[in-house]
Every structure is written in C-alpha cells, then in structure tokens.
C-alpha positions in Angstrom: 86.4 89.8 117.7 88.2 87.8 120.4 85.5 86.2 122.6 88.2 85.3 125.3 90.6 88.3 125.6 92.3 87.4 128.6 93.7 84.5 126.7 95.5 86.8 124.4 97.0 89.2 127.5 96.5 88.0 130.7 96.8 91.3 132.4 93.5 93.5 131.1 91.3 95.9 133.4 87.9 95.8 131.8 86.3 99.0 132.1 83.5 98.6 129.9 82.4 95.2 128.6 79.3 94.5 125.6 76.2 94.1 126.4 75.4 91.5 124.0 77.6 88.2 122.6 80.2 89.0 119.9 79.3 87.4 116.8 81.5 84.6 115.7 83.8 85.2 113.2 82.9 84.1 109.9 79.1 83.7 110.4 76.7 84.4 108.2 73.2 86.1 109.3 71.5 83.7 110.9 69.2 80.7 109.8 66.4 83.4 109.4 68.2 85.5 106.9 69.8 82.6 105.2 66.5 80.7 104.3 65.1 84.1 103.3 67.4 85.6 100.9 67.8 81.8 99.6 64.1 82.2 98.6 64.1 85.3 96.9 67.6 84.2 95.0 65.6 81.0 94.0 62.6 82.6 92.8 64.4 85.6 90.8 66.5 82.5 89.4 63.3 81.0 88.0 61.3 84.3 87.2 64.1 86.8 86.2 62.7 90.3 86.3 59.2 89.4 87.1 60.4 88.4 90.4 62.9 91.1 91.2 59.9 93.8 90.0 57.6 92.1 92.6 60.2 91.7 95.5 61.2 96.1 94.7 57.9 96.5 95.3 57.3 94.4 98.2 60.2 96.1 100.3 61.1 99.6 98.4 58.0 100.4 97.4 59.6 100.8 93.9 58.7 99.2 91.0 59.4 101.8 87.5 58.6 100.8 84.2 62.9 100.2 83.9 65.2 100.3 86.9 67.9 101.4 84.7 68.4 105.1 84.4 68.2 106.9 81.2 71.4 109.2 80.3 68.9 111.9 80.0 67.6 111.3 83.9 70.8 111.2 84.9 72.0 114.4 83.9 68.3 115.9 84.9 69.4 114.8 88.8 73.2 115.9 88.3 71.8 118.9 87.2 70.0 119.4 90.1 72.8 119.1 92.7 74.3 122.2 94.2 77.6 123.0 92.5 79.5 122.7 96.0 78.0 118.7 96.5 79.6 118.1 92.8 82.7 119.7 93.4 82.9 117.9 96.7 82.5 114.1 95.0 84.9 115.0 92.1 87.6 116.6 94.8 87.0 113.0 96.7 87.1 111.1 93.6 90.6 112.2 92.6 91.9 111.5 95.6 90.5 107.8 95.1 91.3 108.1 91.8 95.3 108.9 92.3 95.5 106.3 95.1 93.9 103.7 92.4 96.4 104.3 90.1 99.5 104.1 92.1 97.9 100.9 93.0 97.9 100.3 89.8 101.4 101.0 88.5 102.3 99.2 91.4 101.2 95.7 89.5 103.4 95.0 86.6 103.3 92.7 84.1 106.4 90.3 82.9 108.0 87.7 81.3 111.3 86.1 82.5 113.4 83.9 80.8 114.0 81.3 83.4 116.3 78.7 81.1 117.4 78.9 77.5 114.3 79.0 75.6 112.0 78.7 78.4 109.9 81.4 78.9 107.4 82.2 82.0 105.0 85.2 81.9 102.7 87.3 84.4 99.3 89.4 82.9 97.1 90.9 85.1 93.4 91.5 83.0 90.3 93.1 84.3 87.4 91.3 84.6 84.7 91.8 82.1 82.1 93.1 83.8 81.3 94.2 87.8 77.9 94.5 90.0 79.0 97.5 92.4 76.3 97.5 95.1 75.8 101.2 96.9 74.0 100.7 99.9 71.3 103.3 100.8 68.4 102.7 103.5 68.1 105.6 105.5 70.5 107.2 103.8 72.7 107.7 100.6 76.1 106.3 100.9 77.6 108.2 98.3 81.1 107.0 99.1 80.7 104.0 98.8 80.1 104.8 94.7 83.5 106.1 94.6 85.0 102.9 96.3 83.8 100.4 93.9 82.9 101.8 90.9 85.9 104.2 90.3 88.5 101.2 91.5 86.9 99.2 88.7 86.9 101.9 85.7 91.0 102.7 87.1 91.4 98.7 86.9 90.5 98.8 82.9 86.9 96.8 83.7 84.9 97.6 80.9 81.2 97.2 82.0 80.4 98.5 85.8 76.1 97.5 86.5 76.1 100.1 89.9 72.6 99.5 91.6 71.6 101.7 94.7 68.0 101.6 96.1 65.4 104.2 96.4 65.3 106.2 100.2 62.0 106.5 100.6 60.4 106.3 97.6 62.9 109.1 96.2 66.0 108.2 93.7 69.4 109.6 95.8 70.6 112.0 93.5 73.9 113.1 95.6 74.7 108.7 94.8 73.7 108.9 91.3 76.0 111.8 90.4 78.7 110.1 92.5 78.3 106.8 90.4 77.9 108.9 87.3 81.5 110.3 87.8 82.9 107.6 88.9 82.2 105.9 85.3 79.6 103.7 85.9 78.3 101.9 82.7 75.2 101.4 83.7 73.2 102.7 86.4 70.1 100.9 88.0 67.8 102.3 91.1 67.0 98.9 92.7 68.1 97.7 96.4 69.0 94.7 98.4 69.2 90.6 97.6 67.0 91.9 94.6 69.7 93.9 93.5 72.4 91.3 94.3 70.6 88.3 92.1 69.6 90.3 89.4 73.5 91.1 88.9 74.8 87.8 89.3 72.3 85.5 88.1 71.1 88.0 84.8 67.6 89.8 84.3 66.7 92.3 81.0 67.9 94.6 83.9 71.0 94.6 85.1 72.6 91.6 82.9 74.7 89.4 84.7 78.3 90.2 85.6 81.2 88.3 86.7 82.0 90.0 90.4 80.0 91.3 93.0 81.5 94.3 95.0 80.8 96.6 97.7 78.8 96.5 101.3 75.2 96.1 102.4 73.2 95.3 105.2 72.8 91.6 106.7 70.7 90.1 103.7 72.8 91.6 100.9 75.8 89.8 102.7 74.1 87.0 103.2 73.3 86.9 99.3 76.6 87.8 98.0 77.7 84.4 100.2 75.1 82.3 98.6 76.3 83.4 95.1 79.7 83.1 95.8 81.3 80.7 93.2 78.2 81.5 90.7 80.3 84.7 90.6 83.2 86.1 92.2 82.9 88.6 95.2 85.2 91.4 96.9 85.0 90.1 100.4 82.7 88.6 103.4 81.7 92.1 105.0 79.4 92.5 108.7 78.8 95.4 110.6 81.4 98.0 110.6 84.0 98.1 113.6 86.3 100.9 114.8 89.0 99.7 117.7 91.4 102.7 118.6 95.0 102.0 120.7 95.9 104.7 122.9 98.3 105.9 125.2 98.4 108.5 128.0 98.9 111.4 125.4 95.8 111.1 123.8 93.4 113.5 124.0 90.3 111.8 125.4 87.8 114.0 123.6 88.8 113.2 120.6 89.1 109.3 121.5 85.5 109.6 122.4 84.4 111.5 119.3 85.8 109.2 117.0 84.3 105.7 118.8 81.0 107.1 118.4 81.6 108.2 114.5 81.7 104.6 113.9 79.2 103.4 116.1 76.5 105.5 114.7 77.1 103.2 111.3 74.6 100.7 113.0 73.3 98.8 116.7 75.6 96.1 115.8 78.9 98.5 114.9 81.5 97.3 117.6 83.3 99.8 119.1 86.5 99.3 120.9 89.0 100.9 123.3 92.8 98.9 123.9 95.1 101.6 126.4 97.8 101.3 128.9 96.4 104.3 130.6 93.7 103.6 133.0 92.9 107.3 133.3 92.4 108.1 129.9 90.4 104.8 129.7 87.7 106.1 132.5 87.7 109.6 131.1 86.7 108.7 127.4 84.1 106.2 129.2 82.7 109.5 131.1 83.0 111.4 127.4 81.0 108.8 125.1 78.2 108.8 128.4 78.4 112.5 127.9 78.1 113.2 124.0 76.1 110.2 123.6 72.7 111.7 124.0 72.9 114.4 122.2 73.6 113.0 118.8 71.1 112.9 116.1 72.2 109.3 115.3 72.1 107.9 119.2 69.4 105.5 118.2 72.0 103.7 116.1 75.3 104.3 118.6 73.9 104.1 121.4 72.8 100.0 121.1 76.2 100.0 119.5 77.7 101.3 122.3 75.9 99.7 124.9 75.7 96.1 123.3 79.1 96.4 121.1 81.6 98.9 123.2 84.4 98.2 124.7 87.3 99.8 127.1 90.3 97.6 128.1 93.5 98.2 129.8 96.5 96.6 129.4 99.4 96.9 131.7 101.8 98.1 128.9 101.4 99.4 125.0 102.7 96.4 123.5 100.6 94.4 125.5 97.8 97.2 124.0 99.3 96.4 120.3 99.3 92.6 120.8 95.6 92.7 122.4 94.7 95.3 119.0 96.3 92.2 116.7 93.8 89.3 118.8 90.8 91.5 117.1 92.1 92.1 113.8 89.8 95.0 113.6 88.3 96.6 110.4 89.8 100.1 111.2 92.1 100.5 113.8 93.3 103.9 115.0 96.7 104.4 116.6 96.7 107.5 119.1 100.1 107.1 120.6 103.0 109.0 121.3 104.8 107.2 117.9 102.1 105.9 115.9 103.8 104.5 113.3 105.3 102.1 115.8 101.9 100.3 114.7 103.6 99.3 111.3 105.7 96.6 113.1 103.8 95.7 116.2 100.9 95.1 114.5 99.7 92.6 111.1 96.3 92.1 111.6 93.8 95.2 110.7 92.0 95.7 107.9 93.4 99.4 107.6 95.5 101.1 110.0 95.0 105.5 110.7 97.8 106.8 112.3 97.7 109.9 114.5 95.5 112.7 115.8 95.6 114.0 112.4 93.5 111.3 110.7 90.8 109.3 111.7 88.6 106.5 110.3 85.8 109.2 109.4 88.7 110.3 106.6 88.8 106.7 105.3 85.4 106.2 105.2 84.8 109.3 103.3 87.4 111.4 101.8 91.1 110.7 101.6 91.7 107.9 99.0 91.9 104.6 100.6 89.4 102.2 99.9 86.8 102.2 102.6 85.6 98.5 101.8 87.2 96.1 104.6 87.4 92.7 106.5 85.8 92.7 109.2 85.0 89.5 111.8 88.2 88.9 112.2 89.4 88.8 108.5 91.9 90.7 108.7 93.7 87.8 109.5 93.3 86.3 105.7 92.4 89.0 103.8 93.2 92.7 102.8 90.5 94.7 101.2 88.5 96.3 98.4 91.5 97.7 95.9 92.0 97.7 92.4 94.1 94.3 92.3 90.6 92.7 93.2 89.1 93.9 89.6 91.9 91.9 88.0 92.5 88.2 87.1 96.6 87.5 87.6 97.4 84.9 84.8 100.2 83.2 83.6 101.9 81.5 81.0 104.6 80.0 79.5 106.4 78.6 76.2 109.3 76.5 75.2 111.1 77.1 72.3 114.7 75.6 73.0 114.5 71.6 71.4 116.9 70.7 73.9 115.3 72.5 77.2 111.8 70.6 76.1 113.2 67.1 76.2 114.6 68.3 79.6 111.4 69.1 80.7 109.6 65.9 78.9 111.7 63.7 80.9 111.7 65.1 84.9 107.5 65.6 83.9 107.5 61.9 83.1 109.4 61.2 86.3 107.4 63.5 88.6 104.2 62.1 87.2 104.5 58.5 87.7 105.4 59.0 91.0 101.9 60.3 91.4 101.0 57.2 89.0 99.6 59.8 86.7 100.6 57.5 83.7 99.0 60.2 81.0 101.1 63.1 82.4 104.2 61.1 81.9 103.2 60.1 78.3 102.6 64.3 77.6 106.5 64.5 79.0 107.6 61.1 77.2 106.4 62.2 73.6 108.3 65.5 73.7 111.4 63.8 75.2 111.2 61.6 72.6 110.5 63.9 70.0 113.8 66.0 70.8 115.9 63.2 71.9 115.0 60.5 69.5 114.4 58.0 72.1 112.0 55.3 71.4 108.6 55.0 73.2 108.2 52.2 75.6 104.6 52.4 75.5 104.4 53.2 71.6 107.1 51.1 70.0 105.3 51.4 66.8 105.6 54.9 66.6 108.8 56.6 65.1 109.2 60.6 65.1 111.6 62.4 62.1 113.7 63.9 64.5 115.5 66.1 61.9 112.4 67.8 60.9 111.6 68.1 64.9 114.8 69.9 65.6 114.5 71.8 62.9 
C-alpha cells in the first residue's frame, strides 16, 4: 500500500484514514516471527519427525500415531459429509477445473526452425512433486484445497503432499473431501511452519517436494520465505486486501457489504475505498458503521476496518483508476458506470472483478479463478497462483546443418573473447574448425578429417 497517496494524486479528500501504519511492502513478519519459525525450521532440520510430532503437539494439540490419512479414513469422513456440501465442492471444482485447463491449452509447446539446420525448442514440464498448504485455524478453508491442489493435478504434477491442520482438536472433513477431489496424492492433518518444513526439508511424513504453494498466516509466510531457494514457492503472500473503485452509480449498500466481506479475513485485512463521488464515499462510510456490529465476524473486521480501512476521493475517475494502480491491490473491484474501462486504465492488481454482478467473495470461493494473489504491493511484479506456476518452461536447441555450426563456432568465438572468456571461444573455434577445416591457433598440433566431419 502507498504510504504517501497524495504523491500519486495530489487532489484526494480523505474521508476515512487507518488507524494503524501500513506495512511496508515486501516485509516479512517481524524479527519476532522471523527468529521463531527459524527455530522450529532448524530443529525439524536436525530431528525430522521427532521434532515436527513435538512442535503439533505444542500448538495443535495434535500429535497421531501418522499424520497422513489412510484411504480408508478418508472415505469414512467423505462419507460423512451431507450430499449438498459434496455436490457444492465438485460444482466449484469444475469451474476451477475448466478455467485450469484453458490455462493450460493456452501454453504450447514448439520448435522453430530459426536457420537451416538450426533448431530451437520450448517444453513446459510439471514439477515433480508439490506441498499445497490449506490453511485452517478457526476455520476450514476449503477453497483454498481447490486452488492449489486441483491447479497442480490439471498442470500434469504427479505427487501433490496437501497438509491442513486440525480446528480444534477435530480433522476438517468439508477440507479433506475438498482435497480428496481435487486429486491430492497424499493427504496429511498437520498445520503451520511444522507443516511447511516437513514438506520442504523431508520427514517419513510428508517426504520432501520441490514447491511450496498456497496461503497461511504470518509464520507459515514467514517460513515459506526462509525456505525459499531450498525449494521453489508460488508467491510472497500477507494479509488479504480488497480495494473497490467507484463512481456515483454505485450502490452504496453493496460497496459496504463487500469491504467488510474481505475484512472479516483478519485485523490486518486492508480495506480500501478510491471514488470520484464524495457522496457515495460518506454514505458507505455511514453503511460499514452500520452493519459493522452486527456481524458474527466483527471481532476480525472491525480492527480491520478501524486500523486498515480506507475512503478517498479523487476529483475525477481516472484520477480514482490512477490512485487504484499506486496500491496495486490484491483484489480490486471496479463499480463504475463502464467497468471494463478498468482493462486499460489500470495494470497493477492482482485480480480485477468487474461489475455489480461479481464481487471478490466469488473469487475467493466459487467462480474459477485462482484465489491465491500478490498482495503488498506485488502486483506490481508478479501475477498469481495459476497452473503455469506448477510448470518448469525449458528449452533447447540442436544444430544439424555443417555449414550453420561453423557459422555459429566462429561469431561464439568472437562474442566470447570480447568477454575474455577464452574457453567459450575454443567451444566455438573447434566446431568452426571442424566444418571449415581451418587450423587451430591454439592447437596447431591438432588436425580434424573434415571429410568424415561433413559427412
């Protein structure tokens, strides 16, 4: 979040300000967390699943003979589900599903001949094998099962390790049948940097995997950044933000409404108004004082609100669009006149809902997209979770024309000493010489049969 806004549009009525400093963009959790998660990821390091077992315990209260989940217990909690919750995650799953896959077709492979004989090529390959976290608490996230696991089956990665934590002492069944269907490999109950170490660094349970993927709270971010280059991760994620553009035709109800939806994700959940219409800005401020109170998650939005929210006024829309693209919000929703005017005013978002008809409550939970996104201000360098991140984009190439690799040999052995990278220009010499026939300056005693090399 921009800590100086005026910078970015001069002209802005502040209605309603934070409470509390933004965090800086890009920061981790603080020294607190840091030296704490560093600990546990040191000890499990040196004590595998002794450690993780003792730290579940410690903070879960949870500590089974296996954290892994027996085919037979998982069909004992499916089983137990009513039939409407299962129809409900495998309606939502097929719409991730389909959106997956035309992700998916949309990343082709090829090989281009670029000269006579020389040949270039693209693959794009799954990784071998992916942690999906699936946060849980106070609650089961079940979507977030969908998000990660189901975008890594759809990429072709043959071996998802999905861990979720106990709530309360209780295994979430609604997230178990969610990761279950999604086509999870392997499916452990175990929570936080716990979780996160034993998948990257390797215990009897979960083995080691290559990427790290979905959300968490502070210390599961903080240890997915420690273990970051130990193993690959989908993205730097903090507290979940909502920022919403409107005009004077919005309906402030529903502007209110959907502020608060987001907010009630945590006390640390910004929230964030950008309008050219100063009415509508003090009615939805009168709204979200209203409702506030009387929802059953007010001791999460309200801090949010209060510490996090935000109203601002700008003398015009595409001052409101430009302010919106200083944020480079997780989820921005456009509630305008002509939504899709968004497309080109803004580029910095991490996903954009357009309309009255849609809101970031449908992202979050239902309609396809991924729901894993930059927030901080990384929108400005990153997209988010999608299938392309479960895939390693490779290339190659091959020469097969004589003529074309004595090309080649000779500009390389050029190029190279210019950098005065004398063993490059000897890789580039040899095959020059080998096609051309051309003696070698630095090996005079060495002769090639060029008739056998052309042939």
């Amino acid at each position: 979040m921009p800590t100086h806004i005026t910078e970015a549009v001069p002209a802005v009525l502040r209605l309603k300000m934070p409470a509390a400093a933004p965090v800086p963009s890009g920061s981790g959790g603080g020294p607190d967390i840091a030296a704490t998660v560093r600990g546990i990821i040191e000890d499990v390091r040196a004590r595998g699943e002794e450690a993780v077992r003792e730290y579940s315990e410690r903070f879960d209260g949870w500590a089974p003979d296996t954290f892994r989940l027996s085919p037979e217990r998982i069909e004992e909690l499916v089983a137990g589900l009513p039939r409407r919750t299962i129809d409900d995650i495998r309606t939502v799953q097929a719409n991730v599903r389909a959106f997956a896959e035309h992700q998916m077709r949309s990343l082709t492979d090829f090989e281009v001949e670029t000269q006579p004989g020389v040949f270039l090529g693209q693959r794009n390959t799954p990784v071998d094998a992916v942690g999906a976290y699936i946060p849980g608490g106070r609650y089961p996230l079940v979507a977030s099962a969908h998000m990660t696991v189901l975008t890594a089956k759809v990429a072709g990665v043959p071996r998802v390790a999905a861990c979720t934590p106990p709530i309360r002492g209780e295994i979430p069944a609604a997230t178990i049948a969610a990761m279950h269907m999604a086509g999870a490999d392997e499916i452990h109950v175990l929570g936080g940097v716990q979780a996160i170490a034993a998948l990257a660094l390797g215990t009897a349970a979960p083995d080691k995997v290559d990427l790290l993927t979905g959300p968490g709270n502070a210390y599961v971010a903080e240890a997915k950044r420690q273990l970051f280059g130990e193993v690959g991760i989908d993205l730097f994620a903090g507290p979940t933000e909502i920022l919403i553009v409107a005009d004077r035709h919005a309906d402030p109800f529903l502007v209110a409404v959907d502020l608060l939806s987001q907010a009630e994700h945590g006390p640390d959940s910004p929230a964030v108004l950008i309008t050219d219409s100063e009415a509508l800005g003090r009615e939805v401020l009168a709204l979200v004082e209203r409702i506030l109170p009387g929802m059953p998650t007010s001791d999460l939005a309200g801090p949010a609100w209060r510490d996090h929210g935000q109203i601002l006024v700008t003398e015009d829309l595409d001052a409101a669009f430009a302010l919106a693209d200083e944020f480079a919000a997780e989820h921005v929703q456009v509630l305008t006149d002509n939504p899709r005017q968004a497309l080109t005013a803004m580029r910095h978002y991490g996903a954009l809902f357009l309309g009255e008809g849609t809101c970031v409550s449908y992202g979050d939970k239902v309609i396809g997209t991924n729901h894993t996104l930059p927030t901080r201000g990384a929108a400005r360098y990153t997209g988010g979770l999608w299938v392309g991140k479960f895939l390693r984009t490779t290339t190659y190439q091959e020469v097969t024309n004589a003529e074309a690799a004595a090309e080649l040999g000779e500009l390389c052995g050029r190029a190279s000493r210019v950098e005065s990278f004398e063993g490059h220009a000897r890789s580039g010499d040899v095959r020059a010489a080998r096609h051309h026939g051309t003696p070698l300056a630095w090996a005079p005693w060495h002769s090639w049969d060029t008739s056998a090399a052309q042939a």
